[in-house]
N, C-alpha and C positions, 0 to 999 in steps of 0.2 A: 571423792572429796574428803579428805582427813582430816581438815584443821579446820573449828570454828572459825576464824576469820576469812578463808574460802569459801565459807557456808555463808557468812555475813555479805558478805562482798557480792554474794549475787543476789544477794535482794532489795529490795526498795526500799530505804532508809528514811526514817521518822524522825527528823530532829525534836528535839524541845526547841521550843520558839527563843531561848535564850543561845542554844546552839547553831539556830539558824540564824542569828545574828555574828556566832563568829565564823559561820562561813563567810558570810557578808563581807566583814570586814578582813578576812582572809586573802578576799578576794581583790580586795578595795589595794593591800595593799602588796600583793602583787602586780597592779599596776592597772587594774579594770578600772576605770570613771565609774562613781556610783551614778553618775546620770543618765549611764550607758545599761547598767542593770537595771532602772528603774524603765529606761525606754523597750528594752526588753520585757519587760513582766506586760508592761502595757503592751505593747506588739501581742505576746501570748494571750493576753486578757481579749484583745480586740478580735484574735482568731477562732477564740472559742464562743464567744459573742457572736461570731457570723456564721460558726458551723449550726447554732440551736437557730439563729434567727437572720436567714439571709439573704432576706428584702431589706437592709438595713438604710436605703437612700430612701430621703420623705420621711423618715421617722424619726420620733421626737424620743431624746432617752435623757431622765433624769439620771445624773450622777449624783450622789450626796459624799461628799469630801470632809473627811476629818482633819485632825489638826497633824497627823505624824507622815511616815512616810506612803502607807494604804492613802492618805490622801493625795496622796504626790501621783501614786499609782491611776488613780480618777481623773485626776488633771490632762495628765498622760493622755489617757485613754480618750479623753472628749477629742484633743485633736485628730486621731487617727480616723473617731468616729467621724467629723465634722471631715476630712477630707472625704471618706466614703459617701459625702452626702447627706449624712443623718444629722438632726439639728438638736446637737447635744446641748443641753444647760446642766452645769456645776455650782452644787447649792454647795455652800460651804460651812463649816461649823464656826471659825474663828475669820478676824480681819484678814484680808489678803493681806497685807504689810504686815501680819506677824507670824508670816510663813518663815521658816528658814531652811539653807541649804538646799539640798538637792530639790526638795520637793518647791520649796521657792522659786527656784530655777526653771523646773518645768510648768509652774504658773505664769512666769513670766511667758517662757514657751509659746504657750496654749490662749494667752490673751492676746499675743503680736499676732499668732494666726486667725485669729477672729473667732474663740471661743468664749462666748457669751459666762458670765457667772454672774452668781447673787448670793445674798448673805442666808443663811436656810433658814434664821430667824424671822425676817421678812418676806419673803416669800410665801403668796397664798397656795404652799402643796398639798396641802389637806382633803383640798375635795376631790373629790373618788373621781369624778365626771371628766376634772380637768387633768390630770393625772396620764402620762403614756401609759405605751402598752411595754416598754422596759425601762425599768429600773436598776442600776448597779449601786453594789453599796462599799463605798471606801471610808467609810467611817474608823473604824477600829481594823489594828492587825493582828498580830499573833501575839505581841509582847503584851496587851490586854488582861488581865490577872484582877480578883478582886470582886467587889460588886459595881455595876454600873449605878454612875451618877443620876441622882432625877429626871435631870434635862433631858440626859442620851436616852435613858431609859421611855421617855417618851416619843422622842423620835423615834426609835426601835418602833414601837407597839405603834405608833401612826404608819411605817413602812410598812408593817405586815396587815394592818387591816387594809393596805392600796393593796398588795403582792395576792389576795387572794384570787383575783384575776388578771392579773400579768406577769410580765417572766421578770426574775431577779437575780443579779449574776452578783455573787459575792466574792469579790477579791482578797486571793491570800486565806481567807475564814469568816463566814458571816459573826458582822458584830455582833459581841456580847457573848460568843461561845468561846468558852477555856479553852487553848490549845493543846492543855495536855490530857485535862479527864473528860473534853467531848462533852460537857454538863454549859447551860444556859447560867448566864450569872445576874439576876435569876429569868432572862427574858435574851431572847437573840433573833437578827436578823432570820428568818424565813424564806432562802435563797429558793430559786430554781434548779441553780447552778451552783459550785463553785471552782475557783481556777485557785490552785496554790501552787505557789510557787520555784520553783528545784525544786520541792519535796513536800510531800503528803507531813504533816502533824500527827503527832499520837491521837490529840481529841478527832481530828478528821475522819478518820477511818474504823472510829468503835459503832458500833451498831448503832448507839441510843442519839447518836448523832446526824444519825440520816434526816428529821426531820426537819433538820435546820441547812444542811449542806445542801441538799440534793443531790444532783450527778456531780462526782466528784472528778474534778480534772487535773491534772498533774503535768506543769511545764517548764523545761529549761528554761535560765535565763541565760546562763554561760557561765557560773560558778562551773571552774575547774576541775576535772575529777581528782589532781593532785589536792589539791582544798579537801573536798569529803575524804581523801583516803589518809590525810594527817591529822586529820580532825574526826573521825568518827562519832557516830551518834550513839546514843545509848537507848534506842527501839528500831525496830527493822517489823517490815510487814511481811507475815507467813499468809501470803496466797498461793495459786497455782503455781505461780513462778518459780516456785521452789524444789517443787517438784522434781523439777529438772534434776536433782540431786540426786534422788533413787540411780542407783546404778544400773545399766544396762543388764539382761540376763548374760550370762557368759554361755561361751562354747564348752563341749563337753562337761558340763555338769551332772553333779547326782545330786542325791538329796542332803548327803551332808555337806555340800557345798552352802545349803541354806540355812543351815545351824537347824537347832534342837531347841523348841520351848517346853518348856514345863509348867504347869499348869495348878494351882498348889489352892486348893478353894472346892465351894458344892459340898457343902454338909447335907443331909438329908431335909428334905422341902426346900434347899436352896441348888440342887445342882443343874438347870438354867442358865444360872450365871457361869458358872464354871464353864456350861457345853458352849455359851455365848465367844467368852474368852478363846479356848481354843480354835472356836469357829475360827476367829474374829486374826486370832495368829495365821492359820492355815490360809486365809483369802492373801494375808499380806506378805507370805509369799515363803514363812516357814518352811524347812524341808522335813521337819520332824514335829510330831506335839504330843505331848504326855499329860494324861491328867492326874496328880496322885490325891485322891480322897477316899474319906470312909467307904467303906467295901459296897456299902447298902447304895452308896450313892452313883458307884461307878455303869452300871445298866443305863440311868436317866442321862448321867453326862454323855454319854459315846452318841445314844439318842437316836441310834441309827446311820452314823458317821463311823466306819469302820475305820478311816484313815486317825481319828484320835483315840491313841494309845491310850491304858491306864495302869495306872499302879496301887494298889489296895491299901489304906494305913489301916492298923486293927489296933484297936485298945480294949481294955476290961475295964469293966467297973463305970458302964455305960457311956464313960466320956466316948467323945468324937475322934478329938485328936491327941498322939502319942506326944509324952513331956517331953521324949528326946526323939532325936530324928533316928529313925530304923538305919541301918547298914544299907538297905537295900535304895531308899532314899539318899543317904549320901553319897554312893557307885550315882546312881542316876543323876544328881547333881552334877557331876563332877562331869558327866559325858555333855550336859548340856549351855549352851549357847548364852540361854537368858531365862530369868524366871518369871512370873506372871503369879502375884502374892493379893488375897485377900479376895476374887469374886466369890459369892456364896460361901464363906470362909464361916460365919457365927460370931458371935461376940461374947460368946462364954470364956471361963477362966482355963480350960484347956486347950482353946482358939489362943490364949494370950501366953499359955507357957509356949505352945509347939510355936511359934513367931521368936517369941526368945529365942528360942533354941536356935532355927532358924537364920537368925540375923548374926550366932555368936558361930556359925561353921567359916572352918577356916578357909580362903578361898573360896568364897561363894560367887557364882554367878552374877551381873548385873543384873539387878531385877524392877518389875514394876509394881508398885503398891499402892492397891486400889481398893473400895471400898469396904468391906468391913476391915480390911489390914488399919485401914488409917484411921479408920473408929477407935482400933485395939490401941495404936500407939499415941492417938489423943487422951486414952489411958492411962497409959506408960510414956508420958515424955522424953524420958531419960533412954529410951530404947531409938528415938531419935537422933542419937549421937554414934550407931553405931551402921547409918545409912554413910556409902559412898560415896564419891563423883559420878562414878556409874548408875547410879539408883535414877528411877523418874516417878516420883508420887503423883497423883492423879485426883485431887482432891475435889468436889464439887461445893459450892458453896457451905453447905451442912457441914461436909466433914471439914472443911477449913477451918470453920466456926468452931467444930472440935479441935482440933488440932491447935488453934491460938486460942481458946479458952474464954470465947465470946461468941455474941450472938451473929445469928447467919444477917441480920439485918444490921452487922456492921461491915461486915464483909462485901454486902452488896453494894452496902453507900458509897463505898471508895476501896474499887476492887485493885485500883495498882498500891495503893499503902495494902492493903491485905496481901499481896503476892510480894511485897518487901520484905512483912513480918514471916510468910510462910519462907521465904528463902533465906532468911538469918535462922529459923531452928534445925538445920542441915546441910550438909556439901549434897544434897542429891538436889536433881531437878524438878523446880515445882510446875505443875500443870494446874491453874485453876481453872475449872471447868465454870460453862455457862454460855451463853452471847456473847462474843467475842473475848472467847480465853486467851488469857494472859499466861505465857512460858517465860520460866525464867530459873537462873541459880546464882549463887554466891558471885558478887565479883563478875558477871558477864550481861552482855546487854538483854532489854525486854524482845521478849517475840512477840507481837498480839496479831489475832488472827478477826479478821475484819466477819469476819459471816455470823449472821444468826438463822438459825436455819430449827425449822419447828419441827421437822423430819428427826430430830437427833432426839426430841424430848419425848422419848418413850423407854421404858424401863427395859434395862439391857443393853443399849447404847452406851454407858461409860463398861459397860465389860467388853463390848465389841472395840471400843477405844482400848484401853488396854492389850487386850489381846493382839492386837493392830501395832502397838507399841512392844509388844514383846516380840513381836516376827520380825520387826524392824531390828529391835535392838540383838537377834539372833544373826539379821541379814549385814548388822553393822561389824560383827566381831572381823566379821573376813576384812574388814578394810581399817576398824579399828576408828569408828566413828563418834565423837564427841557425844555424850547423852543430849545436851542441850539440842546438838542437829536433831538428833534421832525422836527428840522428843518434839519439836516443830513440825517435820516431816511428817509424823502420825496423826497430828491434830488438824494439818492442815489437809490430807489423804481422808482422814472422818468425816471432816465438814463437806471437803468435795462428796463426799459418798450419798451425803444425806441430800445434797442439790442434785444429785440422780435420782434418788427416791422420789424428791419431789416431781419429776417429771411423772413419773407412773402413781402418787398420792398425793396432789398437789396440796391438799386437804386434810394431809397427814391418813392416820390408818395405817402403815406403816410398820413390818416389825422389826426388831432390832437383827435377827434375822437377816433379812433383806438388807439392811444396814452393811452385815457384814461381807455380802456375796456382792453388796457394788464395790466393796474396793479394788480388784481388777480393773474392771473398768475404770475407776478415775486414771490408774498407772497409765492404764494404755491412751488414756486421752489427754493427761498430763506432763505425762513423763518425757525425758529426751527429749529438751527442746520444742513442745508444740504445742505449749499454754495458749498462743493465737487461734489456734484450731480450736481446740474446745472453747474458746470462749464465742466461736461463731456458731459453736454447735450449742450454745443458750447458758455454760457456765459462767458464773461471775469469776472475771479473775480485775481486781483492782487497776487502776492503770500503772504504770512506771511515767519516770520521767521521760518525756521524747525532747 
């Protein structure tokens, strides 16, 4: 796969709720009835409703109906239910005569076939006793933005104090949750469920969002694929699916069919990191790995791993690292693939010249720059500007906070503005790390990676990330693969690694270690086509649209 839009194109696409509107209407006017795609989302809504709950005849299922097109979607839906038997009622938020369009239409619909409604103002819903055992909430949709109104915001909180013992299917997105940052504005619907529809939402799929979503479903309505492919979105989901991308092993290979990483970090009392890194290349599938650090350091990095090579820096005058890169350093440069810059590197002032030097060799390898590297260059800003397309930074909230010259607890509050500002201070690819890391660079779409996985948060995990990223981006030169891929690929292969571990630590205990010896295995259970398979064998992989 050579071209980011080949990469994009096979993954599950995350419109903005503003985007999904002009599929909508993309679609409208190529010639689709929008009352044919709203009979559609309900059809989908009614099928996922019957796979969680499917004794559905004799049962009583409140719909609560807003005033936009999600309430059209309810309307819908009661008569499908009401034909199956179930004795659907539609509370609604506004007058029925002051519905309009499509969604009017299918109220009219749903009342010629004898679907009962009432005004949700008078209606006694309130008590728990009288209350079904399903609820669906078509209140708000995706265009929802801002804080909710009084009113709504109480009906919210009276739905979820009924929903803590029955099931609740929230169409499109439970009300009151952002579509883009996955955050409650400040209260949201409490689903069991949810069904959205053509496509998953950026807020749908972030970790912090599970509580309100629950099982996330994803369902055609018959948006065109010509529609999505001249209109593209600006976020795509990095799950297993993606996987698929790793390229097959070839026939007769050697080792330098797998490229050369170099391994540039492990000061003394840090070389760990450094043996983690290398590890962490070697599992993902490097053919060569080098590690060059201080002399004292090289014994602990090898570690007992004969396969990682090393290279000696020596300085006088007790520094660590040389102000210029040795000759013997830039030969080895030059013979290799990809670099892997900052594990167990130091933060001192001769950590920060040998990085200069570094960054200023002519023709250097695409490299990855990770922990103390990005401490050094939240330092040096201006050293910033001498990162590539090629490059992929690997920032974890802290070092982000360094690197944009704020605190980590602004970064966390609103991590896709923070992955905007870290992608406007360079052409290299940013990775911010965390519970569903956000990939992204200059000018190209978001990747977010749906998993939060407590397997990963152990020290040594972002170097086995790294190292993982630079075997990739070693395995990418033979084909000549976009950094952005290459850096999706890595993060979404880590997260799989860490949902292995969980199997055998379910509990964590975990070392990073281990971390890095399952990433074979997610390849082999990921890779080529067969993300259905592992996900019967207990991995999450998100859904796609069916």
């Amino acid at each position: 796969m050579r071209s980011l839009r080949e990469f994009l194109n096979a993954l599950p696409p995350l419109p903005l709720p503003e985007e999904m509107r002009t599929w909508d209407a993309a679609a409208i006017r190529l010639g689709l009835p929008e009352v044919m795609l709203m009979e559609n989302a309900a059809r989908a809504a009614f099928d996922v409703l019957r796979a969680h709950c499917p004794k559905l005849a004799g049962q009583t299922v409140w719909l609560f109906m807003g005033s936009g097109n999600n309430g059209g979607d309810a309307a819908c839906l009661a008569r499908h239910l009401l034909d199956a038997g179930a004795r659907p009622l539609v509370l609604h938020a506004k007058a029925l005569g002051a519905y309009k369009g499509v969604t009017a239409k299918h109220v009219r619909i749903a009342r010629a076939a004898g679907v009962p409604f009432s005004p949700l103002g008078r209606h006694d819903w309130h008590d728990r006793h009288e209350a079904p055992a399903i609820l669906v909430d078509g209140l708000l949709g995706t265009g929802f933005s801002g804080e909710l109104r009084p009113a709504l915001r109480d009906v919210i909180e009276r739905i979820n104090r009924l929903a803590t013992s029955r099931f609740v299917l929230a169409l499109d997105i439970p009300s009151g949750l952002n579509g883009a940052s996955g955050h409650p504005s400040p209260v949201a619907v409490r689903a069991t469920a949810t069904i959205s529809f053509a496509a998953a939402k950026p807020g749908l799929v972030l970790p912090w969002a599970r509580p309100w979503t629950g099982r996330l479903h994803v369902r055609a309505i018959g948006i065109p694929a010509v529609v999505r492919a001249t209109s593209p979105c600006s976020a795509y989901l990095l799950d297993g699916h993606c996987l698929n991308a790793l390229p097959t092993l070839p026939e007769n290979s050697y080792k330098n069919s797998f490229g050369h990483v170099l391994v540039l970090g492990g000061a003394p009392g840090l070389s760990g990191a450094a043996h983690l890194a290398a590890r962490g290349a070697l599992r993902a599938g490097a053919g060569l790995v080098t590690a060059a650090a201080p002399a004292a350091s090289l014994p602990e990095i090898k570690s007992g791993w004969p396969e990682i090579m090393t290279l000696a820096l020596t300085e006088s005058g007790g520094r660590q690292w040389p102000g210029t890169l040795p000759e013997d350093l830039r030969e080895l440069c030059a013979r290799c693939a990809a670099l892997v810059v900052g594990p167990g590197m130091g933060r001192g002032e001769d950590a920060a010249r040998f990085l200069a030097a570094l960054l200023d060799m002519p023709r250097r390898p695409p490299a990855v720059f990770d922990a103390d590297a990005l401490m050094l260059l939240g330092r040096r800003p201006d050293l910033l500007g001498r990162m590539t397309s090629r490059d992929i930074l690997t920032p974890h909230p802290g070092e982000a906070a360094a690197l944009l010259a704020c605190d980590t607890t602004v970064v966390q509050a609103d991590r896709p503005t923070a992955l905007a500002a870290l992608r406007a201070c360079c052409a290299g690819v940013m990775v911010l790390k965390g519970a569903g890391t956000l990939v992204g660079q200059a000018d190209a779409p978001l990747l977010i990676s749906p998993y939060d996985v407590p397997q990963l948060a152990v020290g040594g995990s972002g170097d086995v990330l790294a190292g993982c990223l630079g075997g990739l981006l070693a395995l990418g030169a033979a084909v000549t693969r976009p950094s952005l891929c290459t850096a999706g690929l890595g993060v979404a292969l880590h997260a799989l690694a860490g949902r292995i571990c969980a199997a055998s630590w379910p509990e964590r205990g975990n070392r990073a270690s281990e971390l890095a010896d399952a990433l074979p295995r997610v390849r082999e259970r990921f890779a080529h086509g067969n993300p259905d398979q592992a996900e019967r064998e207990g991995q999450e992989v998100l859904p796609w649209p069916e």
